[in-house]
C-alpha positions in Angstrom: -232.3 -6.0 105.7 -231.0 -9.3 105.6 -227.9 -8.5 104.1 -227.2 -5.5 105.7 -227.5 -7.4 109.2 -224.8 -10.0 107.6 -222.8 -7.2 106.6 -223.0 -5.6 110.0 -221.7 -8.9 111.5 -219.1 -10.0 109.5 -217.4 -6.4 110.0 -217.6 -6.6 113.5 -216.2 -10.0 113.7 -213.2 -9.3 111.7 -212.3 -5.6 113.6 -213.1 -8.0 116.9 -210.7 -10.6 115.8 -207.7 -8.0 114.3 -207.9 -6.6 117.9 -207.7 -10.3 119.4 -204.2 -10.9 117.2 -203.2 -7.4 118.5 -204.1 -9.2 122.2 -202.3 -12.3 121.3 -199.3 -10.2 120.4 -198.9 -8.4 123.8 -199.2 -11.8 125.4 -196.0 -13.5 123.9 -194.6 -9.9 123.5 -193.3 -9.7 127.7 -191.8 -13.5 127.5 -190.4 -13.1 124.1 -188.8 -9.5 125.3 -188.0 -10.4 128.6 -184.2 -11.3 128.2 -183.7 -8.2 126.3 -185.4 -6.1 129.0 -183.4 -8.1 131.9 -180.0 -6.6 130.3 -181.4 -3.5 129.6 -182.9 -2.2 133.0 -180.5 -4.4 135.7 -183.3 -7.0 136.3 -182.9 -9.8 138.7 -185.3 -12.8 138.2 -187.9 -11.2 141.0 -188.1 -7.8 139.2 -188.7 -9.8 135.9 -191.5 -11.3 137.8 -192.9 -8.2 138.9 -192.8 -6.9 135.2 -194.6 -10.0 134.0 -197.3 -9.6 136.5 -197.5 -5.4 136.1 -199.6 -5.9 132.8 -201.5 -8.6 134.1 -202.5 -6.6 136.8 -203.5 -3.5 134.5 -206.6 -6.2 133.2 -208.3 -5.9 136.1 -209.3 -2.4 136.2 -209.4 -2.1 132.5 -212.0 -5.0 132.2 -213.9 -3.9 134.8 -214.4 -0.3 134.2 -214.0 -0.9 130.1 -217.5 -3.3 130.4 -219.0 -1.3 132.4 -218.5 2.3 130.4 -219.3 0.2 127.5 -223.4 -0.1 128.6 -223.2 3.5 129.2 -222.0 4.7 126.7 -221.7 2.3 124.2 -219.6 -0.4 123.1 -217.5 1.3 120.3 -216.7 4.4 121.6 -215.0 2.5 124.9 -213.5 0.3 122.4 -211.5 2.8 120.6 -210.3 4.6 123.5 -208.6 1.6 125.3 -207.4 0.6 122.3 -205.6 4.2 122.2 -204.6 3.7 125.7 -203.1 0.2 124.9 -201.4 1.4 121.6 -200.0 4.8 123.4 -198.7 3.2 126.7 -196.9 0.1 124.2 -195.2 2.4 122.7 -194.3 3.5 125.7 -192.2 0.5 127.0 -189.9 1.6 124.4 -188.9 5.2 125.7 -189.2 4.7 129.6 -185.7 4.4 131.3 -186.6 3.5 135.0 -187.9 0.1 136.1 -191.1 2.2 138.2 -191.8 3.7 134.9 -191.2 0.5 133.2 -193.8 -1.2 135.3 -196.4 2.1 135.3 -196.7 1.6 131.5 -197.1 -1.9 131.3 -199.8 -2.0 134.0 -201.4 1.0 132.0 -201.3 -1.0 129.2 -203.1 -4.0 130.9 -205.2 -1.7 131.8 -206.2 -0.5 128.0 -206.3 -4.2 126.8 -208.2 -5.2 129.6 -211.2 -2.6 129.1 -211.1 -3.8 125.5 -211.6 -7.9 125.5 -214.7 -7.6 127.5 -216.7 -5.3 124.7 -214.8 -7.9 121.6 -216.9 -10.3 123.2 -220.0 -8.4 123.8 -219.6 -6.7 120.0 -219.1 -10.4 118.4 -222.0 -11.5 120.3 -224.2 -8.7 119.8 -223.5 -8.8 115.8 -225.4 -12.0 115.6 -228.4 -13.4 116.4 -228.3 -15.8 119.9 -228.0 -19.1 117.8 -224.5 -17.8 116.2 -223.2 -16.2 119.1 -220.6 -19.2 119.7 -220.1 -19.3 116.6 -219.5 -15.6 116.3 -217.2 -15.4 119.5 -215.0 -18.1 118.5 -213.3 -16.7 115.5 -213.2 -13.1 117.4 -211.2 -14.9 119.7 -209.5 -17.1 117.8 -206.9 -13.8 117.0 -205.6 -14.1 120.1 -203.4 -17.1 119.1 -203.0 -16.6 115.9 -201.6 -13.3 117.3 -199.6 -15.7 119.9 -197.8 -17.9 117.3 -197.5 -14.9 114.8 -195.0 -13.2 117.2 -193.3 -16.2 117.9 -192.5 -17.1 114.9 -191.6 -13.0 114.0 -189.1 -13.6 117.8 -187.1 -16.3 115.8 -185.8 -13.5 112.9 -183.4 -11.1 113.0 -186.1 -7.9 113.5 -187.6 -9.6 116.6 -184.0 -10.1 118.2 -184.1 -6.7 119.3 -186.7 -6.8 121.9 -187.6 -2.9 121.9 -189.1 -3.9 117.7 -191.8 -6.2 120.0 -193.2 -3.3 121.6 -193.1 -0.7 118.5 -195.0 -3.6 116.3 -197.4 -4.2 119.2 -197.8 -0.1 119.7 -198.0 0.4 115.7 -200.4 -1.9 114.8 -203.6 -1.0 117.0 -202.4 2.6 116.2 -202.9 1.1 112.6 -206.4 -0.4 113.2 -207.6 2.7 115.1 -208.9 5.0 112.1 -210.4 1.6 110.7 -212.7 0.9 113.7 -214.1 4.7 113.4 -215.0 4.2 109.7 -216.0 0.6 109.9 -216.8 -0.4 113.1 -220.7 -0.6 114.1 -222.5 0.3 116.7 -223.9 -2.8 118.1 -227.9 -2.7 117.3 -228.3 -4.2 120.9 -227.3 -1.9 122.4 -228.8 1.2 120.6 -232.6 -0.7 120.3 -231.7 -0.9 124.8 -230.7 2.7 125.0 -234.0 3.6 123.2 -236.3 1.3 125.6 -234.0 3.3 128.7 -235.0 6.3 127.8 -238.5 6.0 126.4 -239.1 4.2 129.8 -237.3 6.7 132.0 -235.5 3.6 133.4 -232.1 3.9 135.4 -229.7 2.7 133.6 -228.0 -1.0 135.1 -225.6 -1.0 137.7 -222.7 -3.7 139.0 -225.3 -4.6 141.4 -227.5 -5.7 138.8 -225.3 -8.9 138.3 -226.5 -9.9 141.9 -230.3 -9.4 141.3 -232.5 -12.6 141.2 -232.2 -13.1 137.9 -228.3 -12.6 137.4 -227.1 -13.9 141.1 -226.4 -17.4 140.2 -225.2 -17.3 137.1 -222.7 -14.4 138.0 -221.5 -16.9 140.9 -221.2 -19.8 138.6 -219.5 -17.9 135.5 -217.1 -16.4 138.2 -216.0 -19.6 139.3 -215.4 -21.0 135.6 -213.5 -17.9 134.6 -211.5 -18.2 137.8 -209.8 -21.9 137.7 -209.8 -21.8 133.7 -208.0 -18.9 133.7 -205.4 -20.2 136.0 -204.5 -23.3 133.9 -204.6 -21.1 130.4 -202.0 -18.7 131.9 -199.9 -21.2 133.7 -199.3 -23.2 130.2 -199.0 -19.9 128.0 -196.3 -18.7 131.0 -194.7 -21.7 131.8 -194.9 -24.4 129.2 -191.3 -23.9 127.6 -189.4 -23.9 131.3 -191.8 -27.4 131.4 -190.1 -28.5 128.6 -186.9 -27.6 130.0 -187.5 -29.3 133.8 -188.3 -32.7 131.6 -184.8 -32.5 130.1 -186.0 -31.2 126.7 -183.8 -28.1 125.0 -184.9 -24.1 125.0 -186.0 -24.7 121.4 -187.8 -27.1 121.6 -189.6 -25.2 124.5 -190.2 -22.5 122.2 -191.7 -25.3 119.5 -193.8 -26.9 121.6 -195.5 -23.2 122.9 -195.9 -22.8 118.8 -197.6 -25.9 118.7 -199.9 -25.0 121.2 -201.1 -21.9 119.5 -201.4 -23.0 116.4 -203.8 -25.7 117.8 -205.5 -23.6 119.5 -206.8 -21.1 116.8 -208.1 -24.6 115.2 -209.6 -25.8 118.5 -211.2 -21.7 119.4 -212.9 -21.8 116.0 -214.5 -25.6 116.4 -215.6 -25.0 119.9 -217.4 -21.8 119.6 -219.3 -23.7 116.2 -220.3 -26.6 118.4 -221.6 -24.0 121.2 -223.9 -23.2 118.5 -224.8 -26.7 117.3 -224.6 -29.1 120.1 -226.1 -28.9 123.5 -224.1 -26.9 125.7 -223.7 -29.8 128.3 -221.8 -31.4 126.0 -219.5 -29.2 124.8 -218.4 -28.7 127.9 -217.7 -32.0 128.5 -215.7 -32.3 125.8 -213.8 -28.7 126.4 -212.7 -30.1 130.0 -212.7 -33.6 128.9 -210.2 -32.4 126.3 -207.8 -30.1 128.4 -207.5 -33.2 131.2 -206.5 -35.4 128.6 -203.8 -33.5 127.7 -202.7 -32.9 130.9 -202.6 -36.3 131.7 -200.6 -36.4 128.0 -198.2 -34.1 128.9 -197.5 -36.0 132.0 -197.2 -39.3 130.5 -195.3 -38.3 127.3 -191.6 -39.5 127.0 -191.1 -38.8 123.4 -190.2 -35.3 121.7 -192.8 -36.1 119.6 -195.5 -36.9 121.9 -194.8 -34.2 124.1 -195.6 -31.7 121.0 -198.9 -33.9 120.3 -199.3 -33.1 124.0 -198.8 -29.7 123.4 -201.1 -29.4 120.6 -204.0 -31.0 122.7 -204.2 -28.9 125.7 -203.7 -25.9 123.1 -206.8 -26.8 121.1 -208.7 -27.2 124.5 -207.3 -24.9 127.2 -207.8 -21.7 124.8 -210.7 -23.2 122.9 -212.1 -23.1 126.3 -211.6 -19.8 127.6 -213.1 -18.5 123.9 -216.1 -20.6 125.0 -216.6 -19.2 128.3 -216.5 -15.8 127.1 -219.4 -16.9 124.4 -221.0 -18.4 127.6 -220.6 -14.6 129.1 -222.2 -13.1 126.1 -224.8 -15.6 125.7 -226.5 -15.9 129.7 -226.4 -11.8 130.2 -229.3 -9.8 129.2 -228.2 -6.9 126.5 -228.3 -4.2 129.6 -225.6 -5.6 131.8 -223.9 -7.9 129.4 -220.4 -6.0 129.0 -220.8 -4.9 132.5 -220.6 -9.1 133.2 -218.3 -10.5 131.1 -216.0 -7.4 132.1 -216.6 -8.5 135.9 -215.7 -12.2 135.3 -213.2 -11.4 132.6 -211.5 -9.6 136.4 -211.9 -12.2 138.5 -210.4 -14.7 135.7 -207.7 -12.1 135.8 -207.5 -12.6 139.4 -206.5 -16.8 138.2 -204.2 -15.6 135.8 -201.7 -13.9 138.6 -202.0 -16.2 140.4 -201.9 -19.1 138.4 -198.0 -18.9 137.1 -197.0 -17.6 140.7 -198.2 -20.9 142.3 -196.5 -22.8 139.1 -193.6 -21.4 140.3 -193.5 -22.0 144.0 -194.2 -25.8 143.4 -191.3 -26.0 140.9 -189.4 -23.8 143.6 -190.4 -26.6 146.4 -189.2 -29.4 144.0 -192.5 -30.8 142.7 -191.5 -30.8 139.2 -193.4 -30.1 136.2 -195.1 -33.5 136.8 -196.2 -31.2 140.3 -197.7 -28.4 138.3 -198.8 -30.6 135.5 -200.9 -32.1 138.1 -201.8 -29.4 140.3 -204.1 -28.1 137.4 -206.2 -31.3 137.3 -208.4 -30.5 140.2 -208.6 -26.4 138.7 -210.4 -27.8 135.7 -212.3 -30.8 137.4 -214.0 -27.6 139.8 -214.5 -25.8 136.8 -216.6 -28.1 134.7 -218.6 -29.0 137.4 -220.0 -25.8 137.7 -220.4 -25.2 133.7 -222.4 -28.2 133.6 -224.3 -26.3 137.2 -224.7 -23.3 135.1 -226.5 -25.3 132.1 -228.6 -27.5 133.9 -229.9 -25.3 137.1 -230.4 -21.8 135.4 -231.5 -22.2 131.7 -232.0 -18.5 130.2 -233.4 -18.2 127.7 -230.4 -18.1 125.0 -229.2 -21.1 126.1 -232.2 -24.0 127.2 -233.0 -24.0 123.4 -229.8 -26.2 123.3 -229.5 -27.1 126.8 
């Protein structure tokens, strides 16, 4: 039985974490593709905008509905059908010759990825008993920049010069991965042993407002808040780090080298803070998440030196993504079975809500002349409000999952 439960998990994991590479991919994929789609549509600067923001904006929807399909009708079955819709509206991008089509895909694409991250998280933390679920969740999620730096290094050959070869690999490869999740993939046991207790018990099924019960209330609140403001600073480095570079007086390329660093730090930092959710108390690993991302700020602010701008780099890599891998373990871990993908869909949306509006708000305070020092320092206080209430969620609610290490 024992062996069969291992089994179980370490499938689950890896399908989790080849979707979470295919994630990373479509991140990198709109920056990397973005001069190639300027020329090829007409863009000015304001559409390009808009295009970036059109697949952020498909999340929402996707993350909320996907979670919440997912405890109806179970995590795998959702699963495979966004990652269809993601795969078939990737593919897309390639065909479309309008900029209103252009946009319509890529929010429908969001929209497919967005339903999908949610039940990764809830798969990889249903596969594993509640002491591994940090663990578990960590190198799920750790694909997403491995994905990341995987496409930027494939953007510096000759096959990634053609920016319409970003969106055929990024359409192909969940395409690919498709027939492997319905042969593979498990059910989670979770959520099969709650649909029996549902329907022995002639219980209604849980709702959205089931997150604001008296159990659920404050820890939705809390989580919300985390996902919000950590969100923010995650997407304004992944969308703005190499024009950073560039504002300090350093070169395109070494822009585009100082974004690799920061991914390939940040598989390394996803994978050790989802094992030391597991092992230490959760107080303090979220001291030293946050502790970690403000001292690279502060790094990155400081640094003079190519050199130290890259070590820079590298830190707020290991901790910004580390950090959102963590939350999402955090969303896994504090949400009973019934509502769980319903939760971590609903605060995977409002983080999504950050992520707009994060890079938007980089932008107007390099637009007003603050500098990169100005948006360098503007995410200081994001992260300060975001530990704080962590460290709330830890000490005031205590489920059960989490006092054991609390």
């Amino acid at each position: 039985m024992q062996r069969s439960d291992n089994k179980h998990a370490v499938i689950t994991v890896a399908i989790c974490f080849l979707i979470a590479v295919i994630e990373g991919l479509d991140i990198q994929a709109a920056g990397i593709a973005a001069a190639g789609i300027r020329e090829s549509f007409g863009l000015n600067s304001s559409q390009l905008g808009v295009f970036f923001s059109a697949g952020i904006l498909g999340l929402l929807p996707g993350a909320l509905v996907g979670g919440r399909l997912a405890d109806r009708i179970g995590r795998k079955k959702v699963l495979i059908l966004s990652t269809a819709i993601f795969a078939v509206f990737t593919l897309c991008t390639v065909w479309v010759n309008s900029f209103n089509s252009l946009l319509a895909v890529r929010f429908l694409a969001g929209a497919g990825l967005g339903a999908a991250m949610p039940i990764l998280i809830t798969l990889a933390s249903e596969a594993v008993t509640p002491q591994n679920r940090g663990r578990a969740v960590g190198l799920m999620y750790c694909g997403m920049p491995v994905g990341a730096a995987i496409l930027s290094l494939i953007a510096t050959t000759e096959f990634g010069s053609d920016w319409k070869n970003i969106f055929y690999l990024g359409g192909l490869l969940p395409i690919i991965v498709i027939p492997v999740m319905m042969w593979l993939l498990p059910e989670s046991k979770e959520f099969l042993k709650a649909q029996d207790k549902t329907t022995t018990q002639a219980q209604p099924q849980a709702s959205f407002k089931d997150l604001f019960n008296a159990e659920n209330r404050l820890r939705t609140i809390l989580i919300w808040v985390s996902y919000f403001f950590t969100l923010m600073v995650v997407y304004i480095m992944l969308s703005w780090l190499p024009s950073l570079f560039t504002e300090l007086g350093f070169s395109r390329q070494e822009g585009a080298t100082a974004q690799f660093y920061f991914m390939a730090s940040a598989t390394v930092g996803t994978v050790i803070l989802g094992v030391l959710t597991d092992r230490w108390k959760k107080a303090y690993v979220i001291l030293l998440m946050y502790g970690g991302i403000l001292a690279g700020l502060f790094a990155l602010n400081a640094a003079s030196a190519l050199t130290q701008m890259y070590l820079a780099s590298a830190l707020v890599g290991a901790f910004v993504i580390g950090c959102q891998g963590v939350l999402y373990a955090f969303g896994g871990i504090v949400y009973p079975t019934e509502v769980r993908a319903t939760g971590v869909g609903v605060a995977s949306a409002v983080g999504r809500v950050g992520a707009m509006l994060g890079p938007a708000i980089a932008g107007q305070l390099l637009a007003a002349g603050f500098g990169a020092a100005g948006v360098i320092s503007a995410a200081i206080p994001c992260i300060v409000i975001s530990a704080i209430f962590m460290l709330i969620l830890v000490k005031r609610m205590q489920p059960q999952a989490v006092a054991a290490k609390v």
